[in-house]
BALOBA-1460 file (C-alpha; in Angstrom, 3 decimals):
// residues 305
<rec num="1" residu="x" x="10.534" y="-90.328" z="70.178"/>
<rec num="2" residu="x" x="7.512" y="-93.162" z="70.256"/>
<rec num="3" residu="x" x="7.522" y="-95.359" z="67.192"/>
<rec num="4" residu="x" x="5.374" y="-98.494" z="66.199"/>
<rec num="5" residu="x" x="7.266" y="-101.693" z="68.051"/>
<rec num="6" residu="x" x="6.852" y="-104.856" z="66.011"/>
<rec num="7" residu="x" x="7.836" y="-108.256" z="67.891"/>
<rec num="8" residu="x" x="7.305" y="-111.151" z="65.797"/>
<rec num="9" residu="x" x="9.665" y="-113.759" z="67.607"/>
<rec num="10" residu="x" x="7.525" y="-115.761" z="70.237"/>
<rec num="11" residu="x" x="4.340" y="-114.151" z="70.648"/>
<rec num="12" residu="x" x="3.424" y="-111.670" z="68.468"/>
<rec num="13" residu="x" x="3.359" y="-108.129" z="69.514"/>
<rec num="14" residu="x" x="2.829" y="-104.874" z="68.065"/>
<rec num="15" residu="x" x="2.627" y="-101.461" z="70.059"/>
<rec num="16" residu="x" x="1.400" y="-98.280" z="68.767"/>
<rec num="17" residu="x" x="3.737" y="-94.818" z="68.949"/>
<rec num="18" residu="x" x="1.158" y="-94.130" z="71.902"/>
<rec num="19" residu="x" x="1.820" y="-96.921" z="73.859"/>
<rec num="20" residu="x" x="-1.100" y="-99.116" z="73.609"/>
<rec num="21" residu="x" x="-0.939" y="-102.600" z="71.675"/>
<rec num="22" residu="x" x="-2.623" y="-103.464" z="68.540"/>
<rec num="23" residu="x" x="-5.686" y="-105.677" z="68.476"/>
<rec num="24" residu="x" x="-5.711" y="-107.773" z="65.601"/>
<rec num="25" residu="x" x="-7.590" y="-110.890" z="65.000"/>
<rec num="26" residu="x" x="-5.277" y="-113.628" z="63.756"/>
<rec num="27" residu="x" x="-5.721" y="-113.909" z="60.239"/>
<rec num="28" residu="x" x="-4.710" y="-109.993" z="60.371"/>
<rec num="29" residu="x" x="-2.012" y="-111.080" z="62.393"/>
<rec num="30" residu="x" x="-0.742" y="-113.404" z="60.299"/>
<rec num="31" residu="x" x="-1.490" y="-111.189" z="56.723"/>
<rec num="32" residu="x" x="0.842" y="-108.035" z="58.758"/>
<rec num="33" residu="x" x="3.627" y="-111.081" z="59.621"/>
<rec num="34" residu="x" x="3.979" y="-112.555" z="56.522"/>
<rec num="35" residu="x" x="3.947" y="-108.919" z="54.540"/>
<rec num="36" residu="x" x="6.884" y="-107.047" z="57.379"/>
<rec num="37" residu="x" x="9.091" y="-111.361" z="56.868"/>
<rec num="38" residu="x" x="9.300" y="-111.151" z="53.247"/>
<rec num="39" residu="x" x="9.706" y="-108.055" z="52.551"/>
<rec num="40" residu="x" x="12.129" y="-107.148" z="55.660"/>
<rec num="41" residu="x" x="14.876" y="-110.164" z="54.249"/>
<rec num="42" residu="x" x="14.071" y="-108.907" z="50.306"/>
<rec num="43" residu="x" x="14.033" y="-104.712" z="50.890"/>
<rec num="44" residu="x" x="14.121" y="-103.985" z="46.987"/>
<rec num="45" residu="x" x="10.611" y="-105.877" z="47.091"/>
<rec num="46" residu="x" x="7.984" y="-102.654" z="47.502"/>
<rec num="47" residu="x" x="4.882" y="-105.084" z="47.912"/>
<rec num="48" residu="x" x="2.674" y="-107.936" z="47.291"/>
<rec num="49" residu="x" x="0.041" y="-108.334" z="44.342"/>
<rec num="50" residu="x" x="-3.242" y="-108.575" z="45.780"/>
<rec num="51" residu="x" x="-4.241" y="-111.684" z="44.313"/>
<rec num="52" residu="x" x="-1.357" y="-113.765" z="45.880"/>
<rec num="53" residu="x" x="-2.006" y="-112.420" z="49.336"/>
<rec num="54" residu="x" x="-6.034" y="-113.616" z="48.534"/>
<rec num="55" residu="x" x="-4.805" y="-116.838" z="47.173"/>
<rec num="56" residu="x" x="-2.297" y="-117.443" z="50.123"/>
<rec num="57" residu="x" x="-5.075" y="-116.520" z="53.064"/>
<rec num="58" residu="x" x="-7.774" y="-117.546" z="52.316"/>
<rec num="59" residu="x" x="-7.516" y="-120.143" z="49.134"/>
<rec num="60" residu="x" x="-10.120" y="-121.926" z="51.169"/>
<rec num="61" residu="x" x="-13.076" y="-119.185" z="49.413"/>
<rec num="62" residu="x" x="-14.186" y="-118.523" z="46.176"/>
<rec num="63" residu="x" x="-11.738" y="-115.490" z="44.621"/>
<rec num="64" residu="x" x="-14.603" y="-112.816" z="45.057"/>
<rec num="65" residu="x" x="-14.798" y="-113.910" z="48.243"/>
<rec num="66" residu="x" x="-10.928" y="-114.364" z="49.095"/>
<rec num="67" residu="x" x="-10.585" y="-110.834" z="47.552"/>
<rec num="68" residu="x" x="-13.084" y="-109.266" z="49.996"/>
<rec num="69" residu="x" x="-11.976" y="-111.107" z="52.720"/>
<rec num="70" residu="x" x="-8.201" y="-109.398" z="51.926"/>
<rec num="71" residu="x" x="-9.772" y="-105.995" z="51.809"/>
<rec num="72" residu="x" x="-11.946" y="-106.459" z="55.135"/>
<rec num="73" residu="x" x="-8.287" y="-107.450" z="56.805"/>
<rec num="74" residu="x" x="-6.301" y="-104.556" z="55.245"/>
<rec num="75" residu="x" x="-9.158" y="-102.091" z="56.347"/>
<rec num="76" residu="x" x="-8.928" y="-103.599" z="60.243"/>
<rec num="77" residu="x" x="-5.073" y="-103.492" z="59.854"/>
<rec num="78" residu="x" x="-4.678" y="-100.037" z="58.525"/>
<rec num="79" residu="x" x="-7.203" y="-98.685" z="61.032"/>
<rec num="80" residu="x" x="-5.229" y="-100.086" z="64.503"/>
<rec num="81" residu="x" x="-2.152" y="-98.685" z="62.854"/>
<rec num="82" residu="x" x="-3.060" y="-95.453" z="61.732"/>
<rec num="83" residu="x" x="-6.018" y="-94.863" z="64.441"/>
<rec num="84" residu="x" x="-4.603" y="-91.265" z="66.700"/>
<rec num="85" residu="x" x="-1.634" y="-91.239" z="64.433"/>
<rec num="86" residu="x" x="-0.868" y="-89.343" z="61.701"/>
<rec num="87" residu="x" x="2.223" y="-92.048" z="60.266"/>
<rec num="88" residu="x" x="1.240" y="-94.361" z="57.609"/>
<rec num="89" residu="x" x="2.524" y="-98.006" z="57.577"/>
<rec num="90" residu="x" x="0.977" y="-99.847" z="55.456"/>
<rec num="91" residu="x" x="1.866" y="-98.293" z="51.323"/>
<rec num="92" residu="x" x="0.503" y="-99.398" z="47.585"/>
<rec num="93" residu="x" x="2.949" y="-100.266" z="45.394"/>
<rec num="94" residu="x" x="3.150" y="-98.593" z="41.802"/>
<rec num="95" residu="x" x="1.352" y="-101.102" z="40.790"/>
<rec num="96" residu="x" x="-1.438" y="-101.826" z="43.433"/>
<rec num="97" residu="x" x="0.703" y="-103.818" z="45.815"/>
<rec num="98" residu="x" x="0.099" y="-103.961" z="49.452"/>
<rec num="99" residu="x" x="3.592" y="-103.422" z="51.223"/>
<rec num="100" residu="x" x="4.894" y="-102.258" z="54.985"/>
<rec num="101" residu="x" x="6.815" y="-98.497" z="54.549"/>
<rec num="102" residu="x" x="10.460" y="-99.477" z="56.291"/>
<rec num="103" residu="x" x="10.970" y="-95.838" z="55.270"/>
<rec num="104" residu="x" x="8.735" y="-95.208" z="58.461"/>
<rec num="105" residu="x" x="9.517" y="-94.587" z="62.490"/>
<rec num="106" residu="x" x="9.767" y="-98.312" z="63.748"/>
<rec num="107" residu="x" x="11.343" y="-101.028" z="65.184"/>
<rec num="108" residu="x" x="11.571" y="-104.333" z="64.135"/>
<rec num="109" residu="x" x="12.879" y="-107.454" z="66.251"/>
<rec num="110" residu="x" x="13.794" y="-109.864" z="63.484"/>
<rec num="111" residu="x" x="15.448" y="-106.541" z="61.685"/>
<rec num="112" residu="x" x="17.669" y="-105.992" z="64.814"/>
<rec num="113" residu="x" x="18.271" y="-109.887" z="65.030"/>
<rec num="114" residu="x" x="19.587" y="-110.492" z="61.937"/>
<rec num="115" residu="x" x="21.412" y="-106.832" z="61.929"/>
<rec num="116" residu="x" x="23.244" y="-108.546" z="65.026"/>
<rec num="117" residu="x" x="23.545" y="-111.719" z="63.540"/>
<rec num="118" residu="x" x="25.525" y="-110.299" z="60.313"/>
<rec num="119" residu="x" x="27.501" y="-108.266" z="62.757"/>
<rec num="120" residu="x" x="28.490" y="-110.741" z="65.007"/>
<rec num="121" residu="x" x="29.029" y="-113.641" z="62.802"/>
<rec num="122" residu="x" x="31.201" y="-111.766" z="59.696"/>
<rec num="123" residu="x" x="34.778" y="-112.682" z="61.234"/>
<rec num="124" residu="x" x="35.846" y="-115.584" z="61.970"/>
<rec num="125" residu="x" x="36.356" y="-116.661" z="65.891"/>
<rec num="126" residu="x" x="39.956" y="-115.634" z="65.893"/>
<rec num="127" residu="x" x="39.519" y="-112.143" z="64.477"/>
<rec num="128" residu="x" x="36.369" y="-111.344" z="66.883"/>
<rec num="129" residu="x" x="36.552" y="-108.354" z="69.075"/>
<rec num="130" residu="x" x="34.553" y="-106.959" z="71.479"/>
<rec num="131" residu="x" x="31.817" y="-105.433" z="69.022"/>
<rec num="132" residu="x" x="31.449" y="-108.503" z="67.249"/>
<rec num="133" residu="x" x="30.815" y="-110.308" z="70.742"/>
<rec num="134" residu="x" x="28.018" y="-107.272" z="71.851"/>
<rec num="135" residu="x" x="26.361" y="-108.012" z="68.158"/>
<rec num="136" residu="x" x="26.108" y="-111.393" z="68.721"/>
<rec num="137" residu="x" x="24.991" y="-111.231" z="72.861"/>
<rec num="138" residu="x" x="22.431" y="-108.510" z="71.332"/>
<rec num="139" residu="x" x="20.908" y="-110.580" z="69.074"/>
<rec num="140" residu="x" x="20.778" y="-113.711" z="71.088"/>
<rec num="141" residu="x" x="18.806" y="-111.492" z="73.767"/>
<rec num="142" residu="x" x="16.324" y="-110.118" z="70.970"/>
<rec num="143" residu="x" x="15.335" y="-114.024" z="70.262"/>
<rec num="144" residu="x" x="13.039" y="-114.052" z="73.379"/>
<rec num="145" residu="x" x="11.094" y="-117.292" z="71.451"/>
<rec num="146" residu="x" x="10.708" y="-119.046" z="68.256"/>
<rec num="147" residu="x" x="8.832" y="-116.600" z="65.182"/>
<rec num="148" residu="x" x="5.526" y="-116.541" z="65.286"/>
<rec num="149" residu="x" x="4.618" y="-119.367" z="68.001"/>
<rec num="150" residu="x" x="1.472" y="-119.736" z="67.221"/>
<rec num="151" residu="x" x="0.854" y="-119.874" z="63.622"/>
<rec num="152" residu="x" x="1.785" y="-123.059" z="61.504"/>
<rec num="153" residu="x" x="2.100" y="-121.990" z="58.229"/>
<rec num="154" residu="x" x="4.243" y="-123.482" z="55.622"/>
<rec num="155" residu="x" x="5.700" y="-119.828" z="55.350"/>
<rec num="156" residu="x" x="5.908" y="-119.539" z="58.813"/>
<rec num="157" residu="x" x="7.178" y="-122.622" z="59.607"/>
<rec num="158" residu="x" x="10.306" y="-122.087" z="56.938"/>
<rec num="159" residu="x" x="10.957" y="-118.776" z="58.858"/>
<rec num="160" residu="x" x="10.765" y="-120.331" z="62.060"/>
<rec num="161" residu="x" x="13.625" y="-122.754" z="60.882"/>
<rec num="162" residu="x" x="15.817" y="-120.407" z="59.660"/>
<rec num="163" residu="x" x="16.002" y="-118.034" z="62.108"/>
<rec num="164" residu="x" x="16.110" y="-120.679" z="65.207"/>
<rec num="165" residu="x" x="19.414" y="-121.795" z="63.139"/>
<rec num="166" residu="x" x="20.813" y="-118.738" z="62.881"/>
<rec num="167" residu="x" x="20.116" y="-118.577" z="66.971"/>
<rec num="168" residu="x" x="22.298" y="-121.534" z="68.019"/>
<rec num="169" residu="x" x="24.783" y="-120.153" z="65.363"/>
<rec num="170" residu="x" x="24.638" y="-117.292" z="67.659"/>
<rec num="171" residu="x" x="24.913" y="-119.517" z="70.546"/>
<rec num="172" residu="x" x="27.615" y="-121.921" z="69.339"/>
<rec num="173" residu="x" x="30.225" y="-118.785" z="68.023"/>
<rec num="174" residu="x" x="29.420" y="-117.710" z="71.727"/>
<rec num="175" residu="x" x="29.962" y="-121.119" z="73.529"/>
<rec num="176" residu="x" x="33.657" y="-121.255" z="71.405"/>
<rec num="177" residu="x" x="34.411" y="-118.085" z="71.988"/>
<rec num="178" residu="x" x="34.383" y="-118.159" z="75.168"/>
<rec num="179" residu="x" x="35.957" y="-121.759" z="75.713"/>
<rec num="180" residu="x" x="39.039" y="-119.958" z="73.525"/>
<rec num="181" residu="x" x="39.424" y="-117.397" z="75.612"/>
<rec num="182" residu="x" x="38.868" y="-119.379" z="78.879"/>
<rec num="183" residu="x" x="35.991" y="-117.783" z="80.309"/>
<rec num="184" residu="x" x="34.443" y="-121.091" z="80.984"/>
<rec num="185" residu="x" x="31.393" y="-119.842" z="82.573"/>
<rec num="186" residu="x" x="30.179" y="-117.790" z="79.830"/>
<rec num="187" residu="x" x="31.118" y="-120.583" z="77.879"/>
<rec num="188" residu="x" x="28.711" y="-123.345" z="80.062"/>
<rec num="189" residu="x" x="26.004" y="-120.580" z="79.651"/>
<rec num="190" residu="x" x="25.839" y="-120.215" z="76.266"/>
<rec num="191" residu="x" x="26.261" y="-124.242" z="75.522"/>
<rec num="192" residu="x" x="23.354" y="-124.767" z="78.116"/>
<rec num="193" residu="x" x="20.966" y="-122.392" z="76.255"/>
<rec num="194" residu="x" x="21.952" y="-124.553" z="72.633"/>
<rec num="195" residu="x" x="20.851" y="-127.720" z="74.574"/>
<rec num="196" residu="x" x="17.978" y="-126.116" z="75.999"/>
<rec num="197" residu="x" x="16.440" y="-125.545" z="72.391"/>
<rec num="198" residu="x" x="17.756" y="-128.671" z="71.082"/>
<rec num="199" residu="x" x="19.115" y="-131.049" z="73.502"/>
<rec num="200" residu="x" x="19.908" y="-133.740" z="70.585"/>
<rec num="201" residu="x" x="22.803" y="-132.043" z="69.596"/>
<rec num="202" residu="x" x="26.066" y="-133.913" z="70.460"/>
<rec num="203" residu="x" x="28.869" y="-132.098" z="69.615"/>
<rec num="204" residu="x" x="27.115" y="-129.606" z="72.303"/>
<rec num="205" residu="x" x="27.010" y="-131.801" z="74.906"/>
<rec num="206" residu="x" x="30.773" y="-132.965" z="73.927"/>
<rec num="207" residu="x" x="31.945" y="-129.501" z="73.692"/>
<rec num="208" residu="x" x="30.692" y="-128.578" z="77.347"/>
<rec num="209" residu="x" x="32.465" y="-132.031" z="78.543"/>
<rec num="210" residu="x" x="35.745" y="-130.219" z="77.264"/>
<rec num="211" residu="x" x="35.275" y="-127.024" z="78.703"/>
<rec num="212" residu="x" x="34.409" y="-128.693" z="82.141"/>
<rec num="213" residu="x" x="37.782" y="-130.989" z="81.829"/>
<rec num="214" residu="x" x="39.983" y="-128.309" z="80.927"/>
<rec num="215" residu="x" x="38.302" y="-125.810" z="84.266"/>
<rec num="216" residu="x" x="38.913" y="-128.790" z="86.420"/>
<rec num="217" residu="x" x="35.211" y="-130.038" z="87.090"/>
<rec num="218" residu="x" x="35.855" y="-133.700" z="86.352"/>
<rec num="219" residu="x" x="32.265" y="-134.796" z="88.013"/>
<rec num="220" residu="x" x="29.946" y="-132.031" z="86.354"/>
<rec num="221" residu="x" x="32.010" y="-133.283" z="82.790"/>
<rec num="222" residu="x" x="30.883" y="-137.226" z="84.406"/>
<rec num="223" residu="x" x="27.230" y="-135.788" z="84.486"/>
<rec num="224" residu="x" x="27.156" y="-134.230" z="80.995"/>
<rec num="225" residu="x" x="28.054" y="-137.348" z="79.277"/>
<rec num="226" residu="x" x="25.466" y="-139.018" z="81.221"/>
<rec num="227" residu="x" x="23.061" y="-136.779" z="80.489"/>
<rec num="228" residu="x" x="24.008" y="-137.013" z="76.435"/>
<rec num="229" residu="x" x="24.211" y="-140.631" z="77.078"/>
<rec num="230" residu="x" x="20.623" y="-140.476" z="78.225"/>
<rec num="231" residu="x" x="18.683" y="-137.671" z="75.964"/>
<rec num="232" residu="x" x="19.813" y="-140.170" z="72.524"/>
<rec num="233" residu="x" x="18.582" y="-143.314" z="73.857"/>
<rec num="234" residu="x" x="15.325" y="-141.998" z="75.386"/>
<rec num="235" residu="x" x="14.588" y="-139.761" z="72.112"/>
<rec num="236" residu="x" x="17.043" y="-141.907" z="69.343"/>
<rec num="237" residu="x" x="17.550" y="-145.337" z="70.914"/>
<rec num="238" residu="x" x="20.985" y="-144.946" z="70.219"/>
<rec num="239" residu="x" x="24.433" y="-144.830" z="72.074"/>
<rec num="240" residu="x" x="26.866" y="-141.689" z="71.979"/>
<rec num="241" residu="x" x="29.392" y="-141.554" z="69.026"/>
<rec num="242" residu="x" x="32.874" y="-143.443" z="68.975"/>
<rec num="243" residu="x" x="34.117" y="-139.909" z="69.144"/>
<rec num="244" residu="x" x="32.339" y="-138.579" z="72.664"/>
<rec num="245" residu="x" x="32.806" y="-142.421" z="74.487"/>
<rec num="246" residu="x" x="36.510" y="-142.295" z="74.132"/>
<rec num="247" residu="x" x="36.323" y="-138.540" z="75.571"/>
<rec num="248" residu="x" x="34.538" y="-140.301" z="78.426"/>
<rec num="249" residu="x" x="36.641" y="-142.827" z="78.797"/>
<rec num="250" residu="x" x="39.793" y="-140.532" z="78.627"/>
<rec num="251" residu="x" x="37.869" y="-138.729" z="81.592"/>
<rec num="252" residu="x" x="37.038" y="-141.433" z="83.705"/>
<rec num="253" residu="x" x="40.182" y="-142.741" z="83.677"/>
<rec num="254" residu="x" x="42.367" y="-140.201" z="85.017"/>
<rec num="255" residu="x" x="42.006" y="-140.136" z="88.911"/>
<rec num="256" residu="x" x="42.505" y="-144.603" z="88.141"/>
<rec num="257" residu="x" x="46.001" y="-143.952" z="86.926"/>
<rec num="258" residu="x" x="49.205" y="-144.450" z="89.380"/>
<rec num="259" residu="x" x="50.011" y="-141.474" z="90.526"/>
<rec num="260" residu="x" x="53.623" y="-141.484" z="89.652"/>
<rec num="261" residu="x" x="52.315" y="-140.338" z="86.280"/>
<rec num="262" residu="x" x="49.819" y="-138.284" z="86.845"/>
<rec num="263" residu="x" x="51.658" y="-135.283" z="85.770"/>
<rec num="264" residu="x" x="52.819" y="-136.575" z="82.560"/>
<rec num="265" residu="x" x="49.159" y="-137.596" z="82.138"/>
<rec num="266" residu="x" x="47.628" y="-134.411" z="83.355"/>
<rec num="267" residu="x" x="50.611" y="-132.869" z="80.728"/>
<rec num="268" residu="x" x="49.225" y="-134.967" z="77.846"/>
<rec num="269" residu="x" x="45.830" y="-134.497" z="78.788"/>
<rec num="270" residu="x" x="46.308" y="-131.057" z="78.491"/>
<rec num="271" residu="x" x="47.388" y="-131.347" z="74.599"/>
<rec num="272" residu="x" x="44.903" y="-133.308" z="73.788"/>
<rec num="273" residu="x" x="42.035" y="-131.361" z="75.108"/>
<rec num="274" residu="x" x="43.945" y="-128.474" z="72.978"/>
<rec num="275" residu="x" x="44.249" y="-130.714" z="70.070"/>
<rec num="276" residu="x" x="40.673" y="-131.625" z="70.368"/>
<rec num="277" residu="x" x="39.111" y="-128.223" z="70.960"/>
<rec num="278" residu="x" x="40.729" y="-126.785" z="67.721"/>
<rec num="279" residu="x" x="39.244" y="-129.853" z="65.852"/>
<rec num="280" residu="x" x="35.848" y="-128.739" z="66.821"/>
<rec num="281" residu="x" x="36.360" y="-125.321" z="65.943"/>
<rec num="282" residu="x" x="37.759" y="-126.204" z="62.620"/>
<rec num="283" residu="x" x="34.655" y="-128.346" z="62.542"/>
<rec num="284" residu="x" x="31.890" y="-126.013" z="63.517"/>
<rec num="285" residu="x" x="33.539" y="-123.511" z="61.052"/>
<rec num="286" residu="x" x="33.105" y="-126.278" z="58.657"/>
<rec num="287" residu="x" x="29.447" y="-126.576" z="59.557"/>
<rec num="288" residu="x" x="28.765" y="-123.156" z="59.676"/>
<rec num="289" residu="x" x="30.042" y="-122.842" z="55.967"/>
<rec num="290" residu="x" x="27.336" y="-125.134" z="55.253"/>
<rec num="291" residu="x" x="24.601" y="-123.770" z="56.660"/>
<rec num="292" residu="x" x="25.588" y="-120.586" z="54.923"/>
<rec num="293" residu="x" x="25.116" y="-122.135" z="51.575"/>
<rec num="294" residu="x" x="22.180" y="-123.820" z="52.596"/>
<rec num="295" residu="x" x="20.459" y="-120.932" z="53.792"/>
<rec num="296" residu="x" x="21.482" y="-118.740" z="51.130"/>
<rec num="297" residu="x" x="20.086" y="-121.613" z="48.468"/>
<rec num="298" residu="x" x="16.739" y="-121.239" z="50.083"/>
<rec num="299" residu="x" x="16.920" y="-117.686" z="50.036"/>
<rec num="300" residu="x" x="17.525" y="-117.949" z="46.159"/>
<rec num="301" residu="x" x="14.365" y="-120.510" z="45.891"/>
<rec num="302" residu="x" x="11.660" y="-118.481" z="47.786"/>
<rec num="303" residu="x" x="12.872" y="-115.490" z="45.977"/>
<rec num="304" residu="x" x="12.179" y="-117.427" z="42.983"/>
<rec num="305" residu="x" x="8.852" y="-118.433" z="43.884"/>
């Protein structure tokens, strides 16, 4: 059965039951964004007061003015969604508030992302199974760019944040996952798409060293340090922790040593890699538990604003 599709990661998008896409000038666009965000993460939340939405888009006019202006954009925006189609989207509150009906026959990609995200990410990595791997491969697929790319609100920008971390959450519980379970390719996929959104991150490019040590590609592990080595001096001016220079120095040393003790080294080797990957899994737990509480402590603040 047709139903309104809303995409709101990377460009925005929105397609009517009958196929055809919405045309909506940008401040409309940005008014039928920031109503679906807010009230998508907060569902008790029926609407917005007219006046804030006024004072929000268009705090730049007089009030009369910013009021008409609001009522000229809700006019456009219920017309394209309502225009050959007898469904109504956009709902007053009991009190006058302007609010999206979830109630009603759509699809929304942030919805389905964070659905995934909650899904995937509510065991721990040793407990995950199958469905908690589809959740999170699901919702990694859905984040085809960062929300809203073209609008640089404060709201948006906030938004934009929080659900590009919860994507390389998505990305790193993948990367691990995989590394654990020594499907190293998957692994090397999912750690190359975290670097390809934020190539500053260390422990990323340290992690992928690991996995290509332990699979036995000692020159692409050679070439990931170098390219870690080079991506924080051209964009930090600084050098690679103590932490990742003795993993490269562990690394480059093994085809110097005498090769009566090579196995005992490749034995040893082999512990600490094991040593060392549980260490960043205890650690990216650790940092994970963080970003929980972060997030949820700016949940708490907006919903207090």
């Amino acid at each position: 059965m047709a139903r309104l599709e809303i995409r709101l990661l990377g460009t925005m998008q929105i397609i009517r039951p009958d196929g055809r896409p919405l045309r909506l000038p940008p401040s409309v666009q940005s008014l039928f964004a920031y109503i679906l965000l807010f009230q998508a993460r907060n569902q008790p939340l029926q609407g917005y007061r007219r006046e804030a939405l006024a004072n929000l888009f268009w705090r730049d006019q007089p009030e009369k003015n910013a009021r008409r202006c609001l009522s000229t954009a809700l006019w456009r925006l219920r017309r394209e969604l309502n225009e050959q189609n007898s469904a109504s989207y956009l709902l007053p509150g009991v009190n006058g508030e302007i609010g999206f009906d979830f109630a009603s026959d759509h699809w929304l990609d942030i919805e389905a992302f964070e659905r995934g995200v909650q899904a995937g990410l509510s065991v721990v990595m040793e407990e995950m199974r199958a469905e908690h791997v589809a959740a999170l491969e699901t919702a990694v697929q859905l984040y085809t760019g960062e929300l809203l790319e073209n609008c640089y609100e404060e709201w948006a920008l906030r938004e934009r944040e929080r659900l590009n971390l919860l994507y390389i959450r998505c990305l790193g519980r993948l990367m691990r996952y995989y590394r654990h379970h020594e499907i190293y390719e998957q692994g090397i996929y999912y750690g190359k798409k975290i670097l390809a959104a934020d190539p500053l991150r260390e422990q990323v490019h340290r992690e992928l060293i690991l996995i290509y040590m332990v699979s036995g590609q000692r020159v692409l592990a050679i070439q990931q340090y170098d390219m870690c080595r080079r991506v924080l001096a051209e964009e930090l001016g600084i050098e690679p922790t103590l932490e990742t220079r003795v993993l490269y120095e562990q690394l480059v040393g093994v085809g110097k040593r005498p090769s009566a003790v090579e196995p005992i080294l490749h034995q040893l080797m082999g512990r600490l890699n094991a040593a060392v990957i549980n260490l960043e899994v205890a650690q990216a737990q650790l940092q994970e538990i963080r970003q929980d509480i972060a997030l949820l402590a700016r949940s708490e603040m907006l919903q207090g604003d």
